[in-house]
Biopython code that builds the backbone (N, CA, C, O; Angstrom):
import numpy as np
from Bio.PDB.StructureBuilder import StructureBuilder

atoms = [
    (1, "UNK", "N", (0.842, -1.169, 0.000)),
    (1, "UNK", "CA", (0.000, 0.000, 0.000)),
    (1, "UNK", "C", (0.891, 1.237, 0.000)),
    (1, "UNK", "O", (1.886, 1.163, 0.720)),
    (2, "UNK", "N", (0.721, 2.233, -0.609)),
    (2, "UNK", "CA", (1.359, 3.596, -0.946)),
    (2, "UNK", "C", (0.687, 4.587, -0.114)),
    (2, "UNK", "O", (-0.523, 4.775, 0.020)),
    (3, "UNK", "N", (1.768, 5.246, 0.472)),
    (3, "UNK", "CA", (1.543, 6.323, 1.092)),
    (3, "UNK", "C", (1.169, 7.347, 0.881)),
    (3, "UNK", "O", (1.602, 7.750, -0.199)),
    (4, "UNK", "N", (0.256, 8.356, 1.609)),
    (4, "UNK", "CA", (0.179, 9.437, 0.496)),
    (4, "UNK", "C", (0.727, 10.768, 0.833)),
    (4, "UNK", "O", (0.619, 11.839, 0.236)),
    (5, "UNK", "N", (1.615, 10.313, 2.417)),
    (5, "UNK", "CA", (1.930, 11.772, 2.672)),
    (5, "UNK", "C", (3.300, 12.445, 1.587)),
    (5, "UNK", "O", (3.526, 13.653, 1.528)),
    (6, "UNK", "N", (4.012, 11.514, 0.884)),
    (6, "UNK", "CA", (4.977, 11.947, -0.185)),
    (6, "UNK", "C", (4.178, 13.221, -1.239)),
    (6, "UNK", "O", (4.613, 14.338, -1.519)),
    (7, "UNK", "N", (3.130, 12.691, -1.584)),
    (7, "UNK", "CA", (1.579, 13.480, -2.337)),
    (7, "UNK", "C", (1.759, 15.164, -1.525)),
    (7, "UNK", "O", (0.848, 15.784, -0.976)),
    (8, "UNK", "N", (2.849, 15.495, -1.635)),
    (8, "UNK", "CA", (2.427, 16.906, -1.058)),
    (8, "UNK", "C", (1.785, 18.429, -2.139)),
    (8, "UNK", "O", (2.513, 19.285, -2.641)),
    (9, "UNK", "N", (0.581, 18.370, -2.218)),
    (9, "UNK", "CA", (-0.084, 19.371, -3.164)),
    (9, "UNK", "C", (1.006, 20.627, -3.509)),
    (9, "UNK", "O", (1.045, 21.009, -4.679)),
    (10, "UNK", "N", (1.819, 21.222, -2.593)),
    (10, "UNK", "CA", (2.313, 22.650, -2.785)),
    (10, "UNK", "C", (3.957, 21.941, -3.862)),
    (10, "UNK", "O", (4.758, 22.765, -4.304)),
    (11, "UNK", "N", (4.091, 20.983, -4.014)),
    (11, "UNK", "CA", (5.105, 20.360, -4.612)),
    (11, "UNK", "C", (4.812, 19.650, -5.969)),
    (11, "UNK", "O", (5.428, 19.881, -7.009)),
    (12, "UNK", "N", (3.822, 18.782, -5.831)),
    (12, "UNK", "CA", (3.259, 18.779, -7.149)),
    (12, "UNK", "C", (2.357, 19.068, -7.631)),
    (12, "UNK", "O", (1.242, 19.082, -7.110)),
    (13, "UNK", "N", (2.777, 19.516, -9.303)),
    (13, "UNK", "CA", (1.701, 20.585, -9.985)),
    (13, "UNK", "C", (0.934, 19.603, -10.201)),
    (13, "UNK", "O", (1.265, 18.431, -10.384)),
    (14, "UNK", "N", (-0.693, 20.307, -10.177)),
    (14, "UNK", "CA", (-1.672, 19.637, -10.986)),
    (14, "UNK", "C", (-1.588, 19.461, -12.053)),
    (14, "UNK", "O", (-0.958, 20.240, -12.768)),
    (15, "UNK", "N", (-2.268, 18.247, -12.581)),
    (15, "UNK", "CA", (-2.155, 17.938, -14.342)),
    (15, "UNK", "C", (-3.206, 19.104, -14.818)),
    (15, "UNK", "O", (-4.347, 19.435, -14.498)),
    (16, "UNK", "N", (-2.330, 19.500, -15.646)),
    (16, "UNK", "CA", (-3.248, 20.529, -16.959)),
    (16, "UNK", "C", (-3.310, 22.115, -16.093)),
    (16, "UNK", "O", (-4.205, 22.925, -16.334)),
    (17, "UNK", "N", (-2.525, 22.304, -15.364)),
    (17, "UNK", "CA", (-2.421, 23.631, -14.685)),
    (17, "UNK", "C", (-1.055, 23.796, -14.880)),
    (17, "UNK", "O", (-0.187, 22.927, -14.799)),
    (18, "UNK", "N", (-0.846, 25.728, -15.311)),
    (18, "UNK", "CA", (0.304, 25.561, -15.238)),
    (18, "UNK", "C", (0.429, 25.954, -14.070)),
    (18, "UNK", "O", (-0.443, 26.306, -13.276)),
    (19, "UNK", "N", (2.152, 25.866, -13.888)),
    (19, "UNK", "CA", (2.534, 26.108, -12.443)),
    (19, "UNK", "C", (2.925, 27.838, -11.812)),
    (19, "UNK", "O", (3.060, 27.981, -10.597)),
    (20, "UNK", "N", (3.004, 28.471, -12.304)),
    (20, "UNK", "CA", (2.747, 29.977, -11.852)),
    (20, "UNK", "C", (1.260, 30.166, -11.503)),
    (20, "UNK", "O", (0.958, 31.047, -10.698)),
    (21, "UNK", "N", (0.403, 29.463, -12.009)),
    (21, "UNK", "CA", (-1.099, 29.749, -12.068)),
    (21, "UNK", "C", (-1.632, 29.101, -10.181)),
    (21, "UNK", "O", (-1.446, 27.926, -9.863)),
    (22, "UNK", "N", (-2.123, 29.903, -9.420)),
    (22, "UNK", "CA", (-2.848, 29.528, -7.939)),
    (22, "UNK", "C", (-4.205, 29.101, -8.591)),
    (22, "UNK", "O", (-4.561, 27.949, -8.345)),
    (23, "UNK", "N", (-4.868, 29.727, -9.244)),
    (23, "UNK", "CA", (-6.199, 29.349, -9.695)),
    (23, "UNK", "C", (-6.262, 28.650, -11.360)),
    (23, "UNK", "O", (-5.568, 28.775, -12.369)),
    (24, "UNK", "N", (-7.209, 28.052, -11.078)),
    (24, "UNK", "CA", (-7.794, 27.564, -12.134)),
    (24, "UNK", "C", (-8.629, 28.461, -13.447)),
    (24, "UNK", "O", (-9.167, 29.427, -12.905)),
    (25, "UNK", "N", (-8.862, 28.469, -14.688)),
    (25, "UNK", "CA", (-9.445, 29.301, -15.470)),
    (25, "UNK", "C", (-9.163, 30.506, -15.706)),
    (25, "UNK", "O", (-9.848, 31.527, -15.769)),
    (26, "UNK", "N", (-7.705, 30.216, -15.877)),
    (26, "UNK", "CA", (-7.194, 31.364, -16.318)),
    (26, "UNK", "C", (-6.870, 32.708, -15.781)),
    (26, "UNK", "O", (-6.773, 33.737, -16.449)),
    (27, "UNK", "N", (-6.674, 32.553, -14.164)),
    (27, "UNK", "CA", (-6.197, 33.580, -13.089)),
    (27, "UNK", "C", (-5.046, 33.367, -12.869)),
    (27, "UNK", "O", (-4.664, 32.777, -11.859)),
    (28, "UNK", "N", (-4.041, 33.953, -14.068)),
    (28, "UNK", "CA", (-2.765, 33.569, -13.369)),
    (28, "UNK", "C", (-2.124, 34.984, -13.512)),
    (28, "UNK", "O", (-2.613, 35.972, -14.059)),
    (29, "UNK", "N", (-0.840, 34.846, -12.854)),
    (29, "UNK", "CA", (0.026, 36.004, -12.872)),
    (29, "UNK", "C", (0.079, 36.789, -14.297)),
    (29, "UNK", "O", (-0.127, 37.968, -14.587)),
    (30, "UNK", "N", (0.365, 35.889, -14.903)),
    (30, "UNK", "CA", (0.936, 36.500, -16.431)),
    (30, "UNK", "C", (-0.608, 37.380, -17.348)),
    (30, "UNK", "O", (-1.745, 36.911, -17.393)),
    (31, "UNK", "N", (-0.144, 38.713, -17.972)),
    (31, "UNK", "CA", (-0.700, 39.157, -18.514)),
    (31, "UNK", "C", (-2.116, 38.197, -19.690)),
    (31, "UNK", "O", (-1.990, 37.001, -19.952)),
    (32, "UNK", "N", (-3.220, 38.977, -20.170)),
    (32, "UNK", "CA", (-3.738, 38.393, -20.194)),
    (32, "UNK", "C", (-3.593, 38.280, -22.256)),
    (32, "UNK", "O", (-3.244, 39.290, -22.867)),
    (33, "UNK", "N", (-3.921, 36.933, -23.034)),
    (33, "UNK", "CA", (-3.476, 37.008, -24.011)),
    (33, "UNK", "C", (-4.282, 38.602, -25.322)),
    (33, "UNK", "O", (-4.865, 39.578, -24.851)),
    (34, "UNK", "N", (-4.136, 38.468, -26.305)),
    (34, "UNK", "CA", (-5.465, 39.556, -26.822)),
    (34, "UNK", "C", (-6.551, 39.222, -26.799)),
    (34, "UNK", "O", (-7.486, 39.849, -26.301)),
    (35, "UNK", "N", (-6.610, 37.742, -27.559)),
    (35, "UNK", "CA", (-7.809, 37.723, -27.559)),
    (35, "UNK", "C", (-8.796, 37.606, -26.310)),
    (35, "UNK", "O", (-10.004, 37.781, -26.468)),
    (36, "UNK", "N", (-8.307, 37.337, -25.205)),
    (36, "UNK", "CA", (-8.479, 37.546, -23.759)),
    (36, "UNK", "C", (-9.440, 38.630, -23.421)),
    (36, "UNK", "O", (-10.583, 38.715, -22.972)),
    (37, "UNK", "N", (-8.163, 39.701, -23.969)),
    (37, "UNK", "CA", (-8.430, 41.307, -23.422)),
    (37, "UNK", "C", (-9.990, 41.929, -24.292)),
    (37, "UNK", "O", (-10.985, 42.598, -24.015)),
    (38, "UNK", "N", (-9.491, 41.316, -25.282)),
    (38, "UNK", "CA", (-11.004, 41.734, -26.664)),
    (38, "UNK", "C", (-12.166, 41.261, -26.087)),
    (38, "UNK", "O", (-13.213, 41.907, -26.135)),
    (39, "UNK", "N", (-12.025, 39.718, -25.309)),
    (39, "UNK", "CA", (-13.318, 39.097, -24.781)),
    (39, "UNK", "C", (-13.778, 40.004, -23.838)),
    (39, "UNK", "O", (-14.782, 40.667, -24.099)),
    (40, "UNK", "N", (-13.254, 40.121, -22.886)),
    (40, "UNK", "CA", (-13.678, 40.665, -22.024)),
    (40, "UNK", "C", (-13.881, 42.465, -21.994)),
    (40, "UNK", "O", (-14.889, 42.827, -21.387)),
    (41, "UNK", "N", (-13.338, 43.163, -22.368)),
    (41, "UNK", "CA", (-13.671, 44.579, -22.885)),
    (41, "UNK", "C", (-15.292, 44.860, -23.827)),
    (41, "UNK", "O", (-16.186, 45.705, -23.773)),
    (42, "UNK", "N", (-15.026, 43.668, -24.621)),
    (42, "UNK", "CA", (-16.806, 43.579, -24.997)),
    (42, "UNK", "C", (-17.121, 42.766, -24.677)),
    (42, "UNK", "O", (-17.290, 41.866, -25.501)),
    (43, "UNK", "N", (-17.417, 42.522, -23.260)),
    (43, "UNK", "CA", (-18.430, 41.409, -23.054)),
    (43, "UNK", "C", (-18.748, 40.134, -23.767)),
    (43, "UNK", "O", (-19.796, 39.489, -23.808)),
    (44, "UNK", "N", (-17.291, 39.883, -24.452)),
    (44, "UNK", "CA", (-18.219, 38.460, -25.362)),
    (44, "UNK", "C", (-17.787, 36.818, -24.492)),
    (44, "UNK", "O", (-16.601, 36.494, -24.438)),
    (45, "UNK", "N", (-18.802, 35.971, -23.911)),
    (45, "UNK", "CA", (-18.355, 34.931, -23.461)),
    (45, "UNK", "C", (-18.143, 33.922, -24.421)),
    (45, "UNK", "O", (-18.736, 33.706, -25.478)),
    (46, "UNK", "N", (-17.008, 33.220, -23.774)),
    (46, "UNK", "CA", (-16.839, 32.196, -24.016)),
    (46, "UNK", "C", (-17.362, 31.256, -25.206)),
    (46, "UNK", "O", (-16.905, 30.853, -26.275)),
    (47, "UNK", "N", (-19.004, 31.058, -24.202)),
    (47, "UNK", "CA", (-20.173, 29.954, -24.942)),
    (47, "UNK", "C", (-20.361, 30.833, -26.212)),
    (47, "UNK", "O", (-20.019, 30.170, -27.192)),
    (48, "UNK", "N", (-20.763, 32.032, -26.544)),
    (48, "UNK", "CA", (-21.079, 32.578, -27.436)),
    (48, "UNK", "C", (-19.962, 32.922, -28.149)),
    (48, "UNK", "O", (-20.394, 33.372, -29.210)),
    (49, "UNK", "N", (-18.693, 32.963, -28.159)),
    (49, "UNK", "CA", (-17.803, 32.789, -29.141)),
    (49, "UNK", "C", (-17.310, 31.779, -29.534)),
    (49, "UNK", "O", (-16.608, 31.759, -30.545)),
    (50, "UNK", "N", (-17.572, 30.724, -28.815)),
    (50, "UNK", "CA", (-17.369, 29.480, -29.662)),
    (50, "UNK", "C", (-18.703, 28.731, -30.649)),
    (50, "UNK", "O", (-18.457, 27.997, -31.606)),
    (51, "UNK", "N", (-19.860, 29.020, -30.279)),
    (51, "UNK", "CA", (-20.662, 29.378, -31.268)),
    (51, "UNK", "C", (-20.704, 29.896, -32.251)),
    (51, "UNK", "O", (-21.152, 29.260, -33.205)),
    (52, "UNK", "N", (-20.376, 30.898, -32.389)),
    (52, "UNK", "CA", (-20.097, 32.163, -33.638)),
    (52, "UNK", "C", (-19.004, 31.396, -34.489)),
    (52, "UNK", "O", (-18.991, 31.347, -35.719)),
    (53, "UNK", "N", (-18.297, 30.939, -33.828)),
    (53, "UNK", "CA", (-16.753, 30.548, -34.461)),
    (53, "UNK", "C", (-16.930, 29.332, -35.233)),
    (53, "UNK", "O", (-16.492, 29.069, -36.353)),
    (54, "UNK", "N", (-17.726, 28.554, -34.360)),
    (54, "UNK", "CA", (-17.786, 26.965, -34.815)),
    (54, "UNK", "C", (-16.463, 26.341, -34.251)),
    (54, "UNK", "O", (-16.153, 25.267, -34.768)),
    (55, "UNK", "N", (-15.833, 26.711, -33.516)),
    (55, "UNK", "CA", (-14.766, 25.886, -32.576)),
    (55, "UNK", "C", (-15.540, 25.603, -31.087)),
    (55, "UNK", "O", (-16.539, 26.177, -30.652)),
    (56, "UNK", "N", (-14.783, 24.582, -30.490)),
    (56, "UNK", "CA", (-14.906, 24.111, -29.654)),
    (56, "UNK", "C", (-14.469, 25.089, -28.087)),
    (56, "UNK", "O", (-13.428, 25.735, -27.962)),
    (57, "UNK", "N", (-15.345, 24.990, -27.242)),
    (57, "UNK", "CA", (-15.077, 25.840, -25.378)),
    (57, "UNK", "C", (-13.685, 25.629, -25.081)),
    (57, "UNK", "O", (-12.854, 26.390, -24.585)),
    (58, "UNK", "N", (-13.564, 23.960, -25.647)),
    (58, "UNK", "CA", (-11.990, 23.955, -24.597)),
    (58, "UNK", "C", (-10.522, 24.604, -25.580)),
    (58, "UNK", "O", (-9.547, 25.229, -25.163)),
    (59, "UNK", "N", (-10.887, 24.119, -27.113)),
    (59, "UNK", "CA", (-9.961, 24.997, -27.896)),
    (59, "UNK", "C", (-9.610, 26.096, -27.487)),
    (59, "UNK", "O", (-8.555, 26.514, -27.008)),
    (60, "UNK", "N", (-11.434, 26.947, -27.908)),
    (60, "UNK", "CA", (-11.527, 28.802, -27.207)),
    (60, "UNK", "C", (-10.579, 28.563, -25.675)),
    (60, "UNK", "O", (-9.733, 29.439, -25.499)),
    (61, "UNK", "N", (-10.620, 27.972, -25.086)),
    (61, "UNK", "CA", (-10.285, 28.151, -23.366)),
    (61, "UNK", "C", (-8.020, 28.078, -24.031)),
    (61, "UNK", "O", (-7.206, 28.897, -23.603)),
    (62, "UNK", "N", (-7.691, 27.077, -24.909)),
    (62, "UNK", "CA", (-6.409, 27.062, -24.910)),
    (62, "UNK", "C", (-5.902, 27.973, -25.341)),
    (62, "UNK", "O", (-4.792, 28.261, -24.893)),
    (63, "UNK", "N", (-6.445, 28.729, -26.293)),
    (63, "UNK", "CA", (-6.365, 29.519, -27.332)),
    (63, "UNK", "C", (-6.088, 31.383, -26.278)),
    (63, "UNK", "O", (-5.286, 32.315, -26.329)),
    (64, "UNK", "N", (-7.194, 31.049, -25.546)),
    (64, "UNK", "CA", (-7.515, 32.386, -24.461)),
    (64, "UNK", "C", (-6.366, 32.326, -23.532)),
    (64, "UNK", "O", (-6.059, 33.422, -23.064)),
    (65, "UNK", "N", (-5.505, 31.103, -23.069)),
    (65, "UNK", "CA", (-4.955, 31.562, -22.132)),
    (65, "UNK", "C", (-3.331, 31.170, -22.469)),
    (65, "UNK", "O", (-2.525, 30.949, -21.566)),
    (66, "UNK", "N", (-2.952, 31.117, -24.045)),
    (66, "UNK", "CA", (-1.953, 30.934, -24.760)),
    (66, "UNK", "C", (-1.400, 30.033, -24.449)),
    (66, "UNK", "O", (-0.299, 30.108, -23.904)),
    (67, "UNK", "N", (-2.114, 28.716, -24.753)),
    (67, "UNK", "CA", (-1.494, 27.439, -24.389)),
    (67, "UNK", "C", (-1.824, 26.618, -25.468)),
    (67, "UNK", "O", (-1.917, 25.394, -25.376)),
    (68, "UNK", "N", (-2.066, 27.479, -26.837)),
    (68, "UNK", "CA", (-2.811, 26.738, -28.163)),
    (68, "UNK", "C", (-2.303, 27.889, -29.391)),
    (68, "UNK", "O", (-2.742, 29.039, -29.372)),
    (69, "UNK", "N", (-1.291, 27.398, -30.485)),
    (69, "UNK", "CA", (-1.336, 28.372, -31.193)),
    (69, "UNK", "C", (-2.656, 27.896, -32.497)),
    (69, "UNK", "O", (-2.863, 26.776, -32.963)),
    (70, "UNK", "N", (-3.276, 29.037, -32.769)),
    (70, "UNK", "CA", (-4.434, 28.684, -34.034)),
    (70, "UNK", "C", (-3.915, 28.497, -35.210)),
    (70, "UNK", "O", (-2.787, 28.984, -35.284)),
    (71, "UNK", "N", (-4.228, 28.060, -36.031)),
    (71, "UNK", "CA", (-4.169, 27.731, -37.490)),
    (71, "UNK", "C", (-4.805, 28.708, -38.595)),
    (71, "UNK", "O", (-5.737, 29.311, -38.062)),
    (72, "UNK", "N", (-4.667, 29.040, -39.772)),
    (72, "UNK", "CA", (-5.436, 30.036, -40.317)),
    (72, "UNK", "C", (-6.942, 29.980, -39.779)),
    (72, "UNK", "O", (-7.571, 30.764, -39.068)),
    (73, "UNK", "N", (-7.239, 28.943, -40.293)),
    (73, "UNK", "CA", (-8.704, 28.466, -40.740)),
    (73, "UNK", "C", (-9.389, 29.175, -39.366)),
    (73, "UNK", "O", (-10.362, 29.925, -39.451)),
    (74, "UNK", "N", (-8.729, 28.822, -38.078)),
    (74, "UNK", "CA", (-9.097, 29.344, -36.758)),
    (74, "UNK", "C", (-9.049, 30.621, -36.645)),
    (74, "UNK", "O", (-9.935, 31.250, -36.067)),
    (75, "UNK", "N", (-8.165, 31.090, -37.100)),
    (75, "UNK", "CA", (-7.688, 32.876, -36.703)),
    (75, "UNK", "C", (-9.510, 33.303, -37.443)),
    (75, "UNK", "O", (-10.487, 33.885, -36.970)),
    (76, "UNK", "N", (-9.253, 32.728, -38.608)),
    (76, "UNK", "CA", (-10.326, 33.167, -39.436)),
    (76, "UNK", "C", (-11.753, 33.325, -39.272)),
    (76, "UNK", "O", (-12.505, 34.209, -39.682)),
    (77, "UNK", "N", (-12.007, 32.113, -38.475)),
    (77, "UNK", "CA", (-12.931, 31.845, -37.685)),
    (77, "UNK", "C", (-13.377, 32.571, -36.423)),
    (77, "UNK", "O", (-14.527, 32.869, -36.098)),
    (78, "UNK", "N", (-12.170, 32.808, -35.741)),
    (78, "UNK", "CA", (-12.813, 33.674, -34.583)),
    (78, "UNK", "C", (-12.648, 34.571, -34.815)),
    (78, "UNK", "O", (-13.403, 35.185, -34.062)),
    (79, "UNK", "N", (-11.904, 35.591, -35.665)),
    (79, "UNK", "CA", (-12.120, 37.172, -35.997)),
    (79, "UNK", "C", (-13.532, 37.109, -36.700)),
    (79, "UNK", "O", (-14.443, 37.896, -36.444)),
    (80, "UNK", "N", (-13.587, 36.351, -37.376)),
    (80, "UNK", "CA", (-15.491, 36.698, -38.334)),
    (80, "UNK", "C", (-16.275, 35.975, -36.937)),
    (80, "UNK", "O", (-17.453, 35.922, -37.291)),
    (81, "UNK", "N", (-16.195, 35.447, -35.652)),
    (81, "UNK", "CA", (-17.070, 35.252, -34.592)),
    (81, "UNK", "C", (-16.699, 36.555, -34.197)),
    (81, "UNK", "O", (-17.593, 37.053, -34.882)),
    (82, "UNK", "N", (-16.168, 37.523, -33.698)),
    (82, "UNK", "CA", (-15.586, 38.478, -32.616)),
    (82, "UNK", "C", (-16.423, 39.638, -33.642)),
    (82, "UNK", "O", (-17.297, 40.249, -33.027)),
    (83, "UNK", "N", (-16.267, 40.035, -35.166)),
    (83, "UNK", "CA", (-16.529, 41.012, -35.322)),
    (83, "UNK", "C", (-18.469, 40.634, -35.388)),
    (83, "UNK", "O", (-19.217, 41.581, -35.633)),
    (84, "UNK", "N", (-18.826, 39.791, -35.245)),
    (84, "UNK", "CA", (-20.437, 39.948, -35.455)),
    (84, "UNK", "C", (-20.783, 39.721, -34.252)),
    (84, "UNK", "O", (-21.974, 39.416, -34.201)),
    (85, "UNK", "N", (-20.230, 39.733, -33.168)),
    (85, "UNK", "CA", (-20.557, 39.618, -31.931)),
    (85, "UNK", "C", (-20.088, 40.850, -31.052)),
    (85, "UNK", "O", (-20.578, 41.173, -29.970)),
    (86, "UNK", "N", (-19.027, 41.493, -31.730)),
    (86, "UNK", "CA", (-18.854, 43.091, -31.516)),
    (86, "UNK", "C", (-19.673, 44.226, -32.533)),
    (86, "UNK", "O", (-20.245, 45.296, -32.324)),
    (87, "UNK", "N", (-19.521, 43.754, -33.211)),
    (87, "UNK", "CA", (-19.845, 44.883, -34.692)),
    (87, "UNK", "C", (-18.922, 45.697, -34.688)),
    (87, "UNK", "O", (-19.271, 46.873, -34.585)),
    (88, "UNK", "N", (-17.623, 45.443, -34.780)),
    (88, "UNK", "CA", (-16.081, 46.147, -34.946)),
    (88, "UNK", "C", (-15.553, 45.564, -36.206)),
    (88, "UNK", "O", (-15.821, 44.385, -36.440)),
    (89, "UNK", "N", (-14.874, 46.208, -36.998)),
    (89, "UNK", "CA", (-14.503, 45.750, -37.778)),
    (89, "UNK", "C", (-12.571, 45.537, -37.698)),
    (89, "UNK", "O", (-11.608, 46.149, -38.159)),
    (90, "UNK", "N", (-12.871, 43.779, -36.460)),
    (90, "UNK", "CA", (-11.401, 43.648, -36.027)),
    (90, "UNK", "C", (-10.590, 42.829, -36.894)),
    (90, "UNK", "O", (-11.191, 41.822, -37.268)),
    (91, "UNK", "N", (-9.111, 42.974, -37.442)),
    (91, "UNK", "CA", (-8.283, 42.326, -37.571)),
    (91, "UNK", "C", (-7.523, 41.380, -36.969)),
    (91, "UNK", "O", (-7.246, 41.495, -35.775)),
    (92, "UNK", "N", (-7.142, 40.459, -37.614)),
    (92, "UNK", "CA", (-6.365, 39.127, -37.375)),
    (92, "UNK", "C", (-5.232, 39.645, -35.777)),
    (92, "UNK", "O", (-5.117, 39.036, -34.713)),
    (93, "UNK", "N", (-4.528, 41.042, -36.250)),
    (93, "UNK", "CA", (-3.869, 40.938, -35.366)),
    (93, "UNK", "C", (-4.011, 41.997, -34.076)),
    (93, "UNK", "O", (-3.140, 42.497, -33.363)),
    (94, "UNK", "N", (-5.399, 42.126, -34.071)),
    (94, "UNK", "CA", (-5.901, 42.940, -32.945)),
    (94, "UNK", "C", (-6.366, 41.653, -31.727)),
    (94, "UNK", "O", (-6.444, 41.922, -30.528)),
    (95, "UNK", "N", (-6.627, 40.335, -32.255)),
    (95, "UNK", "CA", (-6.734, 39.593, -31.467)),
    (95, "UNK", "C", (-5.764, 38.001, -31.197)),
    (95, "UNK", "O", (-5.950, 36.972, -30.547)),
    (96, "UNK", "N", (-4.393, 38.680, -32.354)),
    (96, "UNK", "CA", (-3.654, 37.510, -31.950)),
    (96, "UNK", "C", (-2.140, 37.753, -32.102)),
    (96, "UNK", "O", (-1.946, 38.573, -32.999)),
    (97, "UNK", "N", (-0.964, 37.302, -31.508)),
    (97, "UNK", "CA", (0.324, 37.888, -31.951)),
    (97, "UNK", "C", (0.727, 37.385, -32.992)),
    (97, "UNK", "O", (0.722, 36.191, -32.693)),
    (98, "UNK", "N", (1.083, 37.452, -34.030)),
    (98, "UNK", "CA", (1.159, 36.893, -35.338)),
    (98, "UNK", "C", (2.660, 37.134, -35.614)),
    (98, "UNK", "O", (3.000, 36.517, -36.623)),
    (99, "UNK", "N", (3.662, 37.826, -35.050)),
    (99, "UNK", "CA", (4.471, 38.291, -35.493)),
    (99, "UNK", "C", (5.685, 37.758, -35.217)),
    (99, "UNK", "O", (6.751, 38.196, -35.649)),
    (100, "UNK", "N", (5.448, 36.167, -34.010)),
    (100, "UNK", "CA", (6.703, 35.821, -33.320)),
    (100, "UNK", "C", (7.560, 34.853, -34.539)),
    (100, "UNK", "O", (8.762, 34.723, -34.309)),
    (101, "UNK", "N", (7.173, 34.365, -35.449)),
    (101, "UNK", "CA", (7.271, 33.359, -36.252)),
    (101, "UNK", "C", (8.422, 33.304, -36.781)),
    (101, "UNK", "O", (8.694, 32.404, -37.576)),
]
sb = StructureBuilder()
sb.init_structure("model")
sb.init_model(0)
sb.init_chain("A")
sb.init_seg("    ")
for serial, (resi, resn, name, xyz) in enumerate(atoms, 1):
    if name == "N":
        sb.init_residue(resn, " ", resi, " ")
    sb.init_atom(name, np.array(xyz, "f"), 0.0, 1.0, " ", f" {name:<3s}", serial, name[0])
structure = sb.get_structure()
């Protein structure tokens, strides 16, 4: 039988959290990504931008907290979800860094 006091929580990270992060869903230290900042400045959630988009919550969720780089087809997708759910007429790189490449 295995012990579990070795199991000390403040030592090992949870799976699928990173480790600077205390909270879960995206409360962590580090600044927040754009498309982050865009969500939340207009009010657009989550559920309703992954709707608009036709991508998936948990994609949107990797994507939001830069732990997912997108693919055209995606960029494409959530700028034409973001601008009919803002009525802004936003660019590719108002909601993504495009430039590290």
């Amino acid at each position: 039988m295995h012990s579990a006091t070795h199991l000390d929580s403040t030592t090992v990270p949870s799976p699928g959290l990173p480790e600077a992060s205390p909270l879960a869903g995206g409360d962590s230290m580090e600044a927040p990504t754009r498309l982050e900042a865009f969500m939340k400045a207009n009010k657009i959630t989550p559920v309703a931008l992954a709707r608009t988009s036709g991508i998936t919550r948990q994609h949107l969720l990797q994507l939001r907290n830069g732990k997912a780089e997108p693919g055209r087809a995606v960029i494409a997708a959530i700028v034409e979800g973001c601008r009919k759910l803002s009525d802004k007429p936003i660019k590719p790189t108002d909601l993504f860094d495009l430039g590290g490449e």
